[in-house]
Each structure stands twice: as structure tokens, then as C-alpha cells.
N, C-alpha and C positions, 0 to 999 in steps of 0.2 A: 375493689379499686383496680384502675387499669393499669395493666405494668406500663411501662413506657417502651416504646416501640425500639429496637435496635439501630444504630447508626454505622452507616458504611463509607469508607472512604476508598474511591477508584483512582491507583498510578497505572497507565498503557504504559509500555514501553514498545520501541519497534515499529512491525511492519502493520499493516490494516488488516493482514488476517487475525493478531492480538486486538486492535482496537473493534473489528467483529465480534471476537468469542468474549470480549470486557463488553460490549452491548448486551449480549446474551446472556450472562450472568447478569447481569444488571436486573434485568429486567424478571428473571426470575428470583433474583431476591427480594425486588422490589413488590411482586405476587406474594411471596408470602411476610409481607408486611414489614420487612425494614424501609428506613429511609436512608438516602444519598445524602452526607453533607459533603458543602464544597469546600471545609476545610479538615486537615487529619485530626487538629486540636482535641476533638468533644469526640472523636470517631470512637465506635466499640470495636469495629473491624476494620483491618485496615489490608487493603484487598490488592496486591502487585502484581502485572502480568510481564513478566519479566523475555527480555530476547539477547542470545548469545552470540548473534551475527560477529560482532568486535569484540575485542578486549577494553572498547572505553565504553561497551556497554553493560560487559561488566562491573566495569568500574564505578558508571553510576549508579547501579543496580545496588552496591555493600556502601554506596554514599549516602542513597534515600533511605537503608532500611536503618543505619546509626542515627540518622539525622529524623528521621519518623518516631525511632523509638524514643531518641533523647523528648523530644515536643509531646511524646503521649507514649508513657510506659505503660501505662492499663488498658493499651490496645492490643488485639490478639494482632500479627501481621499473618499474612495469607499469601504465598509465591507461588504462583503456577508460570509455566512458558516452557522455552527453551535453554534457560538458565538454570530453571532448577534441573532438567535432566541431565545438559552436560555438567554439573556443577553439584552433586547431591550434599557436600558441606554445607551449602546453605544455610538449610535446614537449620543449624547448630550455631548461625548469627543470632545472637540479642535480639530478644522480641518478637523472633520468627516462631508461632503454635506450630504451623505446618505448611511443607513444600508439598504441592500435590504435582505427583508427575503427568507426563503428558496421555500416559494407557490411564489413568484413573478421572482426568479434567471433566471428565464428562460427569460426575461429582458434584461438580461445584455448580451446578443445575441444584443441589439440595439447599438446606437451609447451613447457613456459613457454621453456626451453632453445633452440628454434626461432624463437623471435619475436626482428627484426620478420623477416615472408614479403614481401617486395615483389613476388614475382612468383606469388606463390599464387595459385589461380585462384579465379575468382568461386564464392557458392553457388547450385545452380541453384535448388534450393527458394526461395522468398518470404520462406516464414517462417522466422524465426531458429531454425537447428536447435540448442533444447537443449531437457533433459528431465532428470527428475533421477527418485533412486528412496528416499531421504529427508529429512530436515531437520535441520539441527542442532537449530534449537528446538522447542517442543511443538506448536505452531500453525503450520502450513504455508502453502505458498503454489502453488498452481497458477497459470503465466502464460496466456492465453487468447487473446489480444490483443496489437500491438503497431503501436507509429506510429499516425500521428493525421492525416487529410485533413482536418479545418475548421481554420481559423486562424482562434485567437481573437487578438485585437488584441495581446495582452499577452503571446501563450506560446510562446515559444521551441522547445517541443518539436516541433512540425515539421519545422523544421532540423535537428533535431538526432536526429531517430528515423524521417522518411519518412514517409509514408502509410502510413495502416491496414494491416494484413497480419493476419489470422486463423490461429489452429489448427483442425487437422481435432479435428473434436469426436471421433471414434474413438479419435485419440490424447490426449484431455483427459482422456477416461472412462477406458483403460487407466490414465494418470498417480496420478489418484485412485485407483483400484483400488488401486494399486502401496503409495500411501502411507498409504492405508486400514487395508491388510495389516501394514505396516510397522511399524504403532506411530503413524503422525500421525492421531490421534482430529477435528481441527481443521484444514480445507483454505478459506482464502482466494482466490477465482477473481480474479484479478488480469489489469490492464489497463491501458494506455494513455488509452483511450477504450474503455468496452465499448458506448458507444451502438453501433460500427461494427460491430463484432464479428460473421463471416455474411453480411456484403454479399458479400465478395471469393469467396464460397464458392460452391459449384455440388455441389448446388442450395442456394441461398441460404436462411440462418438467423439465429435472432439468440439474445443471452441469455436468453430466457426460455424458449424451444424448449429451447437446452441444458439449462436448469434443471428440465425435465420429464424430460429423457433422463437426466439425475442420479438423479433421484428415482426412473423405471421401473429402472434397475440396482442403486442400492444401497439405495433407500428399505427395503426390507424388511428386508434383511440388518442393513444398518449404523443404522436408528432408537433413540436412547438410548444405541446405542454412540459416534460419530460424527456431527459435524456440518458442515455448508458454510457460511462468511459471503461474503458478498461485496461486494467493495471498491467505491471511488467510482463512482455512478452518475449520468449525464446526466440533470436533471431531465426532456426530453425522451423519457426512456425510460419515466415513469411513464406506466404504460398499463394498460388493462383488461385485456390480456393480462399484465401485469405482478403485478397485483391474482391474476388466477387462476391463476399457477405460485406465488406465494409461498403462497394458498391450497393448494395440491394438495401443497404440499414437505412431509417431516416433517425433513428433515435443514438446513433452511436457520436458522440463529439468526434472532433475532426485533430484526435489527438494520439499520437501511440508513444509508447515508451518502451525502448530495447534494452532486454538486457546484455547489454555487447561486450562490454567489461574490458579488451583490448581490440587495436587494431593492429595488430601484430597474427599473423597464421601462427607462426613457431608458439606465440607467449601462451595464444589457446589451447593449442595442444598439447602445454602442459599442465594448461590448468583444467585436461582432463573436459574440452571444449573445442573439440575437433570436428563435430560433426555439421557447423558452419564454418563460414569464413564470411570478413568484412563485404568480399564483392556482392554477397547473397543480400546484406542488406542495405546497400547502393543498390543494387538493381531493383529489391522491391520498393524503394523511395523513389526510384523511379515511376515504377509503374503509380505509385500513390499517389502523386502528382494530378496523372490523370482523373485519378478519383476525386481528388480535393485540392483546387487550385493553392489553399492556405491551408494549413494544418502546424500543428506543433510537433514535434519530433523531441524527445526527452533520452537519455542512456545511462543506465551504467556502468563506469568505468574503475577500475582495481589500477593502482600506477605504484611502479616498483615490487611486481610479482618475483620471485626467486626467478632467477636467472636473465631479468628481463634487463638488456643492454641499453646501450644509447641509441644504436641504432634499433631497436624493435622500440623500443620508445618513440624514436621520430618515424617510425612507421604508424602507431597511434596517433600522434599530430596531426600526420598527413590524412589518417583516414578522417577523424574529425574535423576537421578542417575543409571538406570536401564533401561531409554529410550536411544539411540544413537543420543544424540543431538548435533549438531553443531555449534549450536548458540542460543540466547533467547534475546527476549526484555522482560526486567523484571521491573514492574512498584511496587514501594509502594502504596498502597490503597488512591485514593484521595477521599474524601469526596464531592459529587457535589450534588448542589444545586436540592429539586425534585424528588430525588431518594430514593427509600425505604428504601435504607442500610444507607442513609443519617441519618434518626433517629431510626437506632439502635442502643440501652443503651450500648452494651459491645466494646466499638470501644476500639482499639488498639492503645495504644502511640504511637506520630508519630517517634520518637526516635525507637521506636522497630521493627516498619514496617520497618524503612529505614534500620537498623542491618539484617531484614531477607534479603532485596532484597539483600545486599553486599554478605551475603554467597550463595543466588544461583549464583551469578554471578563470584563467585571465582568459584563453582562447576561446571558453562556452558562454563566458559575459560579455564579451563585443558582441558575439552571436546574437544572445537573447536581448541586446538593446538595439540592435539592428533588429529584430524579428517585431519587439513594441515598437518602436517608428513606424515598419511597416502596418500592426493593427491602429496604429494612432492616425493613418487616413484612409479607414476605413468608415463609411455610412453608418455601421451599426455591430454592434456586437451584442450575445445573447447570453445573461449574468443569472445567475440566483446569488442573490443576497446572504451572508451568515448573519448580520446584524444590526440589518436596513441601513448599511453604509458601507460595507465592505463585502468584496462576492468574490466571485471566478468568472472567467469568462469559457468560452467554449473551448479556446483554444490556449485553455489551463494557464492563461495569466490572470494576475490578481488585480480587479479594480474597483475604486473608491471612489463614492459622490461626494462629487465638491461640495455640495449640501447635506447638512445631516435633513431628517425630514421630508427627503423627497420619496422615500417608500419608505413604509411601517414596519420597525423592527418584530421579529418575527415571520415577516411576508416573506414566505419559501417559493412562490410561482417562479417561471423562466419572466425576465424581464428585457426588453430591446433596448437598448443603449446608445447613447451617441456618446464618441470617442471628443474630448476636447484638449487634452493634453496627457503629461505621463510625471510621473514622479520613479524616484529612488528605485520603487516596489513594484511599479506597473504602471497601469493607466488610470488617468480620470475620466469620466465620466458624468452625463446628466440621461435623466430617464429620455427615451425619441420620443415626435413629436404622434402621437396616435395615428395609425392606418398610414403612415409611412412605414414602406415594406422594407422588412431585413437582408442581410447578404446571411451566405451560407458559409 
């Protein structure tokens, strides 16, 4: 008689390089013959990839694994990320079988059955061997990068992920290949830090090399089929080399995200982020411009860093205010365990912190609803669908047909669009009218 097959249940936590290495596990567990339920209830394993960026993400983190075991005690729970290395107690929460740290993650490529390996042996590769060959969602995510050699005053992820380690671009280009083919119309190059990205390499490259060697493979093939975003970028990386790979891409959206974190010179270079300043990237949004008449510009931002006054605060205002931003993830200053800025004397009331984040975020929502009016009279914008009713557009707003039915859920193709109105969320939408040409 056949046993009955194993059941696993997937929580991401965090950034897209955890929801990368949660695909890749997936998918090898899925090989050797378990199955995915969508609830924890019935689960035999219950699988968390945990991130320590905040202190409320630890805090969800000891809220899912009480509130997981209470729903299903006869499940093993299973922690990997960043949480379990700054955090090795863990481990010694209700229900948790085993915290796999992040030298050993490479593991959990094995059958879940086998964990923990105490006496596994090290991997000799650097980089974290995973790979995956599709996505559960419509928008994919290729990782590029991983770990981070500069400490910023405030960021944990050092400890908690190592020093930079790169992919060999040969294997980035097949990846995309793989999920190009696949059905993922939408591949997000993900990272750690991708300023590093190519130092560790021989002969030594960086992102924007890669994003030519993109563009020489698939440009021709995959242009209007298929496109490339890519994720948080060091304003340090904006560069004239920068300017002329997004010029020469046809596959890349017309979309960047900085990681700028203050517009203040002093607040950066305490937070151990001296090596720009806000005018480097004003003036490469300048240059951008030229590149791409429309584009989304995303940031960011840390408000109420230790020491950070009213005046370097309305020094941030002002920089923001003067950037064309579309959007921002704006965090209040967490305090994490380890970190330099952790014991410095002048920290900021958290009541104060949390009053700045609210006003950048009333100043980045006029933005972003100024920014939808202006795609809301545009001819055409260029969607993939997540659920034949709701997608992205190119220029990372979120838009929804007025009609359910008017493309097949499931359908992952790029799709041309006409703008009709906007909501709450974004724009509405109706599919264009065939061989009416699109804007760019």
C-alpha cells in the first residue's frame, strides 16, 4: 500500500530574495514528492522563511510560529532566514523541530524529513546553491546577489547573510532563459546589495554589464514579449554606465527604485552611507529623463535615525519633494540588536520617528496620485495579469479590468491596455483595440 505523500506548508517573510530561495525549496521538495497545501491546518511540515530587517518583523515572526502551532501541533515547524541567525533562541519556540542557519540553508534543497544535519558537510561553492525553473506568481524573481560587505550603521543584514557572494552571470542568463520559456513574462533581478554584485567574480563585473549581456540574449527574441525590473538599487550605482545600459535595454520597465534612505548628507553619514549624497541622485534622474520620458522612480526611506534633527528632517522633505517619486516604502528607525546605531546616545522618540514617517507618506501619496492621473491619459499601458483581472503595469502601478472575463485567468502574456479611469489602488483598465500601437 502507498504511504501517503508528505504535506508542506510555505510562510515568506521579507524581501524577494527569501521569496526566491521559498521557490527553490519549494520546488525541490515538491521533486521529491511532497505536496504544497494552501492551508497549515492538515500540513506535516510547516516551512518559515523568516527576516530580521525590523523588530516588527520579529515580532510577527514568535506571532505565526504560537499562532501555527496552536492550529496544528503535530506539525514539525522549519525557520530558516535571517531571523534565525540574528536570533538563535528561536529555535527553543513551541513547535519549532529546527532553525537552519543561513551557512547550512543550502540543506533544505534535501528532503525536509532529514533536517536538522548536524554533521552535514559545508558547501564548497560561495554562493548559495539554488535555482529554480518557475514561479508560482506571474512576476518572477531571479536572485543575483547575496550578503552584503558595507555596514550601514543601522542594518543588521550583515550578520545575518555574510558578505557579498555573486552568481555566475552564465547561470543568471540560463535562469531567465528557463523562466522566459516557462510562462514568467516578468523577471525581477534581485539582491542583497547589487551595488556588489561582480566584485567577487573573475573576471570582475557588475550590474550593468550583466544588463547588456541580458539584453545581447534575449533582447531580440523576448522585446514586447517579456520584460526585466530590477529591484533596490545603491544610489552609488547611478552611473553613466548606468544611464547607457538602461538606454541600450529594450526588455528592462521603465521603473527604478533607490535605496536613498535620507535626504540629509550629515543623517547618511551616520548611517555609515557617505559614499553618496542626495545631489548624485537628482542628477542621475535627470539624465533619466532623457532615457525615458515616463518612468516610476520608487525610495527608501528610514525617518527619525539617532541624531536626525528637524532640520535634517526638512532637509529629507525638501529632497523628496523635488525628486519625481511615485511611490516610497518608508520605515521609522528600528533599533536592532548589534548594530552601531544601536548604542547611539541621541536616538529619536519613537512617537517622533513615527510623526516623520506619516508626513513623508502624505508628501509620497500626492506624488503617486499625481503620477496615476498622469498614466491615466496615456493611449496604452503594457500589464501582465496575476489573476485575469488584476496585473502591474510597466511602470509598477497596479491595474484592474473593469470586467472580469476579458482575459483568462491564468494568461501570464504582456498585454496592451487602455487607461479608462483609476481607483483607490491604481488604474482601470479595458484590453486596446488590436494593432493600435502602444507608448513606451
Amino acid at each position: 500500500m502507498n504511504m501517503p505523500r508528505q504535506l508542506f506548508f510555505m510562510l515568506t517573510q521579507g524581501c524577494k530574495v527569501n521569496q526566491y530561495e521559498s521557490q527553490s525549496i519549494r520546488e525541490a521538495w515538491t521533486r521529491q514528492g511532497l505536496l504544497e497545501c494552501d492551508e497549515p491546518d492538515h500540513a506535516d511540515i510547516i516551512f518559515i522563511n523568516t527576516c530580521a530587517v525590523t523588530e516588527r518583523a520579529i515580532s510577527d515572526l514568535k506571532r505565526h510560529v504560537r499562532r501555527l502551532h496552536q492550529k496544528n501541533p503535530e506539525a514539525s515547524i522549519l525557520l530558516a532566514g535571517c531571523a534565525v541567525q540574528a536570533l538563535p533562541e528561536l529555535a527553543r519556540l513551541n513547535g519549532v523541530r529546527a532553525a537552519v542557519s543561513q551557512a547550512d540553508k543550502h540543506l533544505l534543497r534535501n528532503h525536509p524529513g532529514l533536517l536538522p544535519l548536524t554533521d552535514a558537510p559545508a558547501q564548497a561553492d560561495p554562493y548559495p546553491d539554488f535555482s529554480i525553473t518557475r514561479y508560482q506568481r506571474t512576476r518572477g524573481v531571479v536572485k543575483i546577489q547575496d550578503g552584503c560587505s558595507h555596514r550601514c550603521t543601522y542594518c543588521i543584514i550583515p550578520s545575518t547573510r555574510g558578505k557579498s557572494v555573486s552568481r555566475e552571470p552564465q547561470a543568471i542568463l540560463e535562469e531567465i532563459g528557463r523562466l522566459f520559456t516557462n510562462g514568467v513574462h516578468e523577471i525581477s533581478l534581485c539582491g542583497i546589495n547589487l551595488r556588489h554584485f561582480g566584485r567577487d567574480l573573475h573576471p570582475r563585473t557588475n550590474l550593468w554589464e550583466l544588463l547588456e549581456r541580458i539584453e545581447e540574449r534575449f533582447g531580440q527574441t523576448w522585446r514586447s514579449k517579456a520584460r526585466i525590473r530590477l529591484s533596490s538599487l545603491e544610489p552609488s550605482e547611478l552611473t553613466a554606465q548606468g544611464l547607457q545600459a538602461l538606454t541600450n535595454s529594450s526588455l528592462v520597465c521603465p521603473h527604478v527604485h533607490v535605496s536613498l534612505q535620507s535626504g540629509s548628507p550629515h543623517v547618511l553619514r551616520r548611517m555609515g552611507r557617505g559614499h553618496y549624497t542626495p545631489e548624485m541622485v537628482m542628477e542621475f534622474v535627470e539624465g533619466l529623463r532623457r532615457v525615458w520620458p515616463v518612468f516610476a522612480l520608487g525610495a527608501d526611506i528610514i525617518t527619525g535615525f539617532p541624531g536626525e534633527t528637524d532640520t535634517h528632517f526638512e532637509e529629507t522633505l525638501d529632497c523628496l519633494g523635488r525628486l519625481p517619486l511615485t511611490y516610497a516604502h518608508v520605515f521609522p528607525y528600528s533599533r536592532r540588536p548589534g548594530t552601531a546605531a544601536a548604542s547611539f546616545e541621541d536616538q529619536v522618540p519613537h512617537k517622533e520617528r513615527t510623526l516623520r514617517a506619516a508626513r513623508v507618506r502624505t508628501l509620497v501619496q500626492a506624488k503617486k496620485q499625481d503620477f496615476i492621473r498622469l498614466l491615466a491619459q496615456r493611449e496604452s499601458l503594457e500589464v501582465i495579469f496575476e489573476n485575469g483581472r488584476k496585473g502591474m503595469s510597466q511602470f509598477y502601478v497596479p491595474c484592474q479590468l473593469t470586467e472580469s472575463g476579458l482575459i483568462a485567468s491564468g494568461d501570464r502574456t504582456l498585454h496592451t491596455v487602455t487607461p479608462t479611469g483609476q481607483n483607490d489602488h491604481g488604474l482601470l483598465v479595458t484590453p486596446a483595440v488590436p494593432g493600435k500601437p502602444g507608448e513606451r
